[in-house]
N, C-alpha and C positions, 0 to 999 in steps of 0.2 A: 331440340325436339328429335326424338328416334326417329330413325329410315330403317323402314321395314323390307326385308331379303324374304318372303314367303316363297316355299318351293314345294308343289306339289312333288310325289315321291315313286308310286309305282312307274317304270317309264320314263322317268326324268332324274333319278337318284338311283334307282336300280332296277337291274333289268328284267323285272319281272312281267312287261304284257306280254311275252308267246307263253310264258307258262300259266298264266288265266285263260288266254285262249285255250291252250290245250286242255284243264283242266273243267272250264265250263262246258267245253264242247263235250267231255267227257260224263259232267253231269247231266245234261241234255238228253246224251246218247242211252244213257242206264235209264232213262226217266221214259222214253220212245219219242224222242223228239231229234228232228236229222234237221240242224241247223248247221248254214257251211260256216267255215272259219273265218272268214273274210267278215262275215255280218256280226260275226263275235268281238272281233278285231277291233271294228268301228265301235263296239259299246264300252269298251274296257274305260275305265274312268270312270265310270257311273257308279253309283252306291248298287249293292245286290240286287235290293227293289229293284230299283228304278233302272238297270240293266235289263231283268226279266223283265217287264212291264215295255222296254224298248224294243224287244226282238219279239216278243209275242202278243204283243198289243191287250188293249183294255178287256177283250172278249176273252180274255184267258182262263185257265180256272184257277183262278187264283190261291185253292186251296195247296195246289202242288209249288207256291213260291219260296217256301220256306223250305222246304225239302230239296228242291233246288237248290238254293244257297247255301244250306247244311252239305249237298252231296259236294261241290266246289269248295266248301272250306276243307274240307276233310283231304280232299285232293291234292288241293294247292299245300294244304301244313305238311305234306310232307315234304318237300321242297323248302323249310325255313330254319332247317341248320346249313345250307347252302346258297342260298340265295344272294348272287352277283350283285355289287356294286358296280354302277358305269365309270369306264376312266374319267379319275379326276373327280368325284362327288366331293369327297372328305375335305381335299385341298381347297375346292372353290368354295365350302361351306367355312373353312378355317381363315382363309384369307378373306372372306366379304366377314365376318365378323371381327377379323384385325384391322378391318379397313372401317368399322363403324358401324357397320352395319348388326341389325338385330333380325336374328335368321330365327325365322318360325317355320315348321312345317304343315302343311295344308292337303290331308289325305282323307280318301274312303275307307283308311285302315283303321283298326281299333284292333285292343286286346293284345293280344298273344301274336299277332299277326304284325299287326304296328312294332312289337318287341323287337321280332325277326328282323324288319326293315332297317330299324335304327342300327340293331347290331350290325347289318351287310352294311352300311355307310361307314359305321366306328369312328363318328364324328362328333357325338353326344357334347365334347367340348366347345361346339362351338352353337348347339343349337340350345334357344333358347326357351319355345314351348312346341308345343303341335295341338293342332286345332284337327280331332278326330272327329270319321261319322259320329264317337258318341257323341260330342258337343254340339251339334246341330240339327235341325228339324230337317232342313231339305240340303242335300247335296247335289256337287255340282251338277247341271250346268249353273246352276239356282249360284246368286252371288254371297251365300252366307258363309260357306268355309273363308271365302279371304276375309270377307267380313269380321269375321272370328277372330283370326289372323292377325290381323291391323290390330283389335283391342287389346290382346295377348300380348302383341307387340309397345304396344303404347303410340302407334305412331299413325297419322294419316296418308287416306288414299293419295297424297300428291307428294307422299314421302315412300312410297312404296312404290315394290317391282314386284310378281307373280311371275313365274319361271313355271312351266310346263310343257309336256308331251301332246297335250289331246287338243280337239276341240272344245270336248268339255270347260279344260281346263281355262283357255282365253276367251271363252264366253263366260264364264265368272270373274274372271281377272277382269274385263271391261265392265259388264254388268257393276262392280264394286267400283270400279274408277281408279283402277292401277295399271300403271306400265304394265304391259304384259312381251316375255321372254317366251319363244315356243324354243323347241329342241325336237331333232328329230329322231334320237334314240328309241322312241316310243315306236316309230313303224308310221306315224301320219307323215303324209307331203307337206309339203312349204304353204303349198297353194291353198291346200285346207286348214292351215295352223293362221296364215295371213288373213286371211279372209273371215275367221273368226274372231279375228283383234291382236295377233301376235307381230309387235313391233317390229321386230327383228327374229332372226331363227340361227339357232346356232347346231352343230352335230351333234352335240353330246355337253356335257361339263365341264370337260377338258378343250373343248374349241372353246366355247365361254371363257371360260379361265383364262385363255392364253391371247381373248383379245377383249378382255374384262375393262381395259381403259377408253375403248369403243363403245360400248356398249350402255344402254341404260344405267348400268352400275357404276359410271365412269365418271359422270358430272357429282358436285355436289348437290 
């Protein structure tokens, strides 16, 4: 039976949440809307909706959501012939797949966008699908991306491990009934990742990796 290595990607594979912050804040700002950074911060994870809809609530007018998310894609794709992998991504994806493991990815990315990610990792050898926004009705915190994930994978919830950055991310990892791995590359505290379901926490890819026989990934 497959063990499934699902790893959410913005944040946790590359370093992309301060340049969402900057670039939503940025579409916010052109739009007349003065939301601080910090409250941007804390959504980053979320699908576009469901970002807007968490920072300006249900009373919003919803007409201008799409234009929003339009003026942040446009911002953030310049940013995606550059776009930082974090130490160690490639290696810890290369190794948990020599190791057995079946590595899926589990992101709010799609398109052209998802393209950019895969290429900043330059890992494609070792992963085996990705379960995108398109694939899903509702995105995290909701537990269908891992969901997704596991099936893609072939393997079940008690064969699998979920690796991410956010809150979002281990309240779906739990919600689905998987190990959940936080990392604090993303910018959230220990205390917030813990508290949402995250086993353990590690710094980045590279602390993972280097104490990968500790760790969830360790046992059979």
């Amino acid at each position: 039976m497959d063990r499934a290595a699902v790893f959410d990607v913005d944040g946790t594979l590359v370093d992309t949440n301060h340049l969402h912050v900057v670039t939503w804040w940025e579409a916010f700002r052109q739009a007349g809307h003065d939301v601080p950074m910090h409250a941007v911060h804390r959504a980053v994870g979320l699908g576009s909706d469901d970002l807007v809809a968490h920072l300006f609530g249900d009373d919003r007018d919803k007409e201008q959501d799409a234009a929003l998310s339009d003026a942040h894609k446009a911002l953030y794709g310049q940013y995606f012939d550059r776009l930082p992998a974090l130490p160690g991504a490639a290696e810890l994806l290369r190794r948990l797949r020599a190791d057995g493991w079946t590595v899926v990815l589990a992101t709010s990315a799609s398109g052209a966008e998802l393209g950019a990610l895969r290429r900043a990792i330059g890992a494609d050898d070792a992963i085996t699908d990705t379960a995108s926004a398109d694939d899903v009705r509702e995105g995290k915190p909701a537990p269908e991306p891992v969901e997704h994930a596991l099936e893609l994978a072939g393997a079940p919830a008690s064969r699998a491990v979920f690796v991410g950055d956010t809150v979002w991310d281990m309240q779906a990892g739990s919600t689905a009934g998987v190990r959940c791995v936080g990392v604090l590359c993303g910018g959230i505290p220990r205390a917030d990742l813990e508290e949402a379901g995250a086993e353990t926490v590690y710094a980045d890819p590279a602390d993972l990796l280097d104490r990968l026989a500790e760790s969830p990934f360790g046992g059979e």
